[in-house]
C-alpha positions in Angstrom: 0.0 0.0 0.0 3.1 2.4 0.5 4.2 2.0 -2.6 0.7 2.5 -4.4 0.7 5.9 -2.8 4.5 6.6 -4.5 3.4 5.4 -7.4 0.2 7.3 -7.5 2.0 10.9 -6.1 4.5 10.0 -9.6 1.0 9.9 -11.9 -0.9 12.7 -10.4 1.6 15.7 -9.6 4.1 14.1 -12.0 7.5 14.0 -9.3 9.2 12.0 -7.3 12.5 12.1 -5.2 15.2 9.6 -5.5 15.8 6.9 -2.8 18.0 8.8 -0.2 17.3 12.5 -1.8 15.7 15.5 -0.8 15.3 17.0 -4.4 12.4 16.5 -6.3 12.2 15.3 -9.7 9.3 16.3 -12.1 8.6 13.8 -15.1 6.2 13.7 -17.9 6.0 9.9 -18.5 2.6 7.5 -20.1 2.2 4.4 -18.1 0.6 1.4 -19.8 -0.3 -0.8 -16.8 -1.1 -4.9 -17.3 -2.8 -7.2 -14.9 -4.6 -10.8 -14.4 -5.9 -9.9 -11.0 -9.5 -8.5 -10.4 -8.9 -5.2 -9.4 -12.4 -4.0 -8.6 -12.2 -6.9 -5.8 -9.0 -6.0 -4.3 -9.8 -2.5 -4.2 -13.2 -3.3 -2.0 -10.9 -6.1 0.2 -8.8 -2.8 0.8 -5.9 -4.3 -0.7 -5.4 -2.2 -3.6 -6.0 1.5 -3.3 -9.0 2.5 -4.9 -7.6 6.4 -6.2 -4.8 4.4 -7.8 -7.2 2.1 -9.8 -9.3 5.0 -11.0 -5.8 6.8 -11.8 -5.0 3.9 -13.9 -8.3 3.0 -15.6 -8.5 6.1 -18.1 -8.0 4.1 -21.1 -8.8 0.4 -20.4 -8.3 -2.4 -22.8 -10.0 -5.8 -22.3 -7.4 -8.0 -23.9 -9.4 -11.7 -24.8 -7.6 -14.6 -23.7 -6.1 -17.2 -25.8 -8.7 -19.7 -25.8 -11.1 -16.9 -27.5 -8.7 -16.2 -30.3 -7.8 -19.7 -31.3 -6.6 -18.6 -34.7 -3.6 -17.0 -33.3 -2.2 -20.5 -31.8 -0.7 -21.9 -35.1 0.7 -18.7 -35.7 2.5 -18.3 -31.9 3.3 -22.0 -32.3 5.3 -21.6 -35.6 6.9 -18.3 -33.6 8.1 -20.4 -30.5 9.3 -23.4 -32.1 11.4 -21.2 -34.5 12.8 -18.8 -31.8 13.8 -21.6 -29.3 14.9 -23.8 -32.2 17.3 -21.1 -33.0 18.8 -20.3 -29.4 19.2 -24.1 -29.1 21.0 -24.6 -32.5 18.2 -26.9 -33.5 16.1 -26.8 -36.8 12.8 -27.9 -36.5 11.0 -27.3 -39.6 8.1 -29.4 -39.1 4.7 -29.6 -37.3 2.9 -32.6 -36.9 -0.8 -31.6 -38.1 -2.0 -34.1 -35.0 0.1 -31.8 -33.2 -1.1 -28.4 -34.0 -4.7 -29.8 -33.9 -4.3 -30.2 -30.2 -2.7 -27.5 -29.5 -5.3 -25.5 -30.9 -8.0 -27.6 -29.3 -6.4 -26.9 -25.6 -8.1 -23.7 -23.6 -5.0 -22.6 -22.4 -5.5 -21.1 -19.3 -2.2 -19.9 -18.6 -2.5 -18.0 -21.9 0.3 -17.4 -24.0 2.9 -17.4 -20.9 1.8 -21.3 -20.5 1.8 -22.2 -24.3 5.6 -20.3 -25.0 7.0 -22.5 -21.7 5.1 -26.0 -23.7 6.8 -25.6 -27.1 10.3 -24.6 -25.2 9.9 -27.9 -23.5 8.8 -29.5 -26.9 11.9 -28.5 -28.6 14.0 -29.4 -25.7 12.2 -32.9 -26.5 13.0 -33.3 -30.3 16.0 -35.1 -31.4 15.3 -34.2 -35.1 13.4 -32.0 -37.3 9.9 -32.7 -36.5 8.4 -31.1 -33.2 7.8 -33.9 -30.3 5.6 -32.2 -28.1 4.3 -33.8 -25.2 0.3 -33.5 -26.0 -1.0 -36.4 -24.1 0.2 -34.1 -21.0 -2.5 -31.2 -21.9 -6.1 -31.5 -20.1 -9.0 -32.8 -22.5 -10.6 -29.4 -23.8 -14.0 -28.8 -22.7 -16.9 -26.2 -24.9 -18.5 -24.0 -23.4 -21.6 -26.3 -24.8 -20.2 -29.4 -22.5 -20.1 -27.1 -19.9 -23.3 -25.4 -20.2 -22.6 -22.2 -20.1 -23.6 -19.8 -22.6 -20.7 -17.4 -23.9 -22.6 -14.1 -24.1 -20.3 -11.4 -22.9 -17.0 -10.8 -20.4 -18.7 -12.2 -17.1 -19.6 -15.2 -19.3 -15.9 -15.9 -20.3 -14.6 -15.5 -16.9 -16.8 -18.0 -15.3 -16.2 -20.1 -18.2 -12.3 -19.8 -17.4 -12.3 -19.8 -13.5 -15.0 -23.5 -13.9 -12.3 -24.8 -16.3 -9.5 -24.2 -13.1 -12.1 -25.6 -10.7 -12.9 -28.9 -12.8 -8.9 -29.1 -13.2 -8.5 -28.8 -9.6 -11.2 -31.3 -8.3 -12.8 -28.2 -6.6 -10.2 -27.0 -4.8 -10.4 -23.5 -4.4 -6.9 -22.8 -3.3 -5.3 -25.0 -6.2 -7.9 -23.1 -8.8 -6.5 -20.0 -7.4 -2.8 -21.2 -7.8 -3.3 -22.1 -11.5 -5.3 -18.9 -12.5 -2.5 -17.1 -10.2 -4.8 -15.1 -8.2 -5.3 -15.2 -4.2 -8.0 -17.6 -2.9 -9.9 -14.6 -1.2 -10.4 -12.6 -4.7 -11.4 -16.2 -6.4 -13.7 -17.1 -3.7 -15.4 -13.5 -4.8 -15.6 -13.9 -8.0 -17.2 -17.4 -7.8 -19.8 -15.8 -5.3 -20.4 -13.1 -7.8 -20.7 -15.5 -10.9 -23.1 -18.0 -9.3 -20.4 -20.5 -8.7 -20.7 -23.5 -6.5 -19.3 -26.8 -6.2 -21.4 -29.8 -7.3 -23.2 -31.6 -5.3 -21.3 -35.0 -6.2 -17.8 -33.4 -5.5 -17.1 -34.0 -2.0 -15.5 -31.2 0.6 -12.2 -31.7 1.0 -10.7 -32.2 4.8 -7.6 -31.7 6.7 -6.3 -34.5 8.3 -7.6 -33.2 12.0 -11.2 -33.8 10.7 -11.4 -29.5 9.9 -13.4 -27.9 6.9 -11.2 -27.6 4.2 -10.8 -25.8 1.2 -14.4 -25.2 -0.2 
């Protein structure tokens, strides 16, 4: 929270002062800001300060995640392989078509982050020219359609994507967190606020003392 304030003193009056300085600097500076967490949620926990997030949010963009734009995976596929072919002194000059059809198929939920980190490991894996990549490792890919839920705007996608951690994690809210890298408090809000809940024929999971667990 100090720093927010810092940070939000350097966008409104435009100066700062060095670390161990008295004199003030004055700077004329655009920041373009990115983030996965749910602001809105953090800023009504009291963990993010809610003057900074207006400060930030003049010109927001909504960027759609990789799963809704699956006509750019063949594309950052072909990118990867070549990049990490070339700083490993490899040449990998061909795709499998079984290959790229599962890769294209998979949801992706660590976005493009998670699919650069796969085809680095896949040409790590590939003695020759043709990429091995391991896709019996990646999750089965679920529709929306298998999973009922209709895809009709941003609140749609996101409870499409947070269900898709949740399935992946048995219903564990604190390992659907770790995978969509956000704390369990600000998940277990934006399940409340979607209409999530666990099914009926998942069981709660315990501690070993007999306690509630994670639910």
């Amino acid at each position: 929270m100090e720093l927010q304030a810092k940070l939000l003193r350097v966008l409104q009056e435009q100066e700062f002062e060095r670390l161990g300085s008295n004199r003030t600097h004055k700077v004329d500076v655009r920041l373009i800001a990115a983030t996965h967490r749910d602001l809105p949620a953090m800023v009504k926990q009291g963990t993010f300060r809610e003057d900074l997030y207006y400060r930030l949010k003049v010109f927001p963009i909504q960027v759609p995640s990789l799963r809704q734009r699956s006509e750019d995976i063949p594309r950052l596929v072909r990118h990867f392989t070549a990049l990490y072919a070339q700083r490993m002194n490899k040449r990998i000059d061909v795709i499998p078509a079984d290959t790229m059809d599962a890769l294209a198929r998979y949801a992706w939920p660590g976005n493009i982050r998670e699919l650069q980190n796969f085809i680095e490991r896949a040409v790590i894996l590939s003695p020759q020219s043709t990429l091995r990549a391991p896709t019996s490792e990646l999750e089965p890919f679920q529709s929306p359609k298998d999973l009922h839920v209709p895809m009709n705007g941003l609140a749609e996608v996101e409870r499409d994507h947070i269900l898709r951690a949740l399935e992946a994690s048995n219903w564990v809210v604190s390992g659907a967190a770790a995978r969509l890298r956000m704390k369990r408090t600000s998940l277990a809000y934006r399940m409340k606020k979607l209409g999530i809940r666990r099914p009926a024929e998942v069981p709660r999971k315990r501690s070993v003392a007999g306690a509630a667990g994670d639910d």
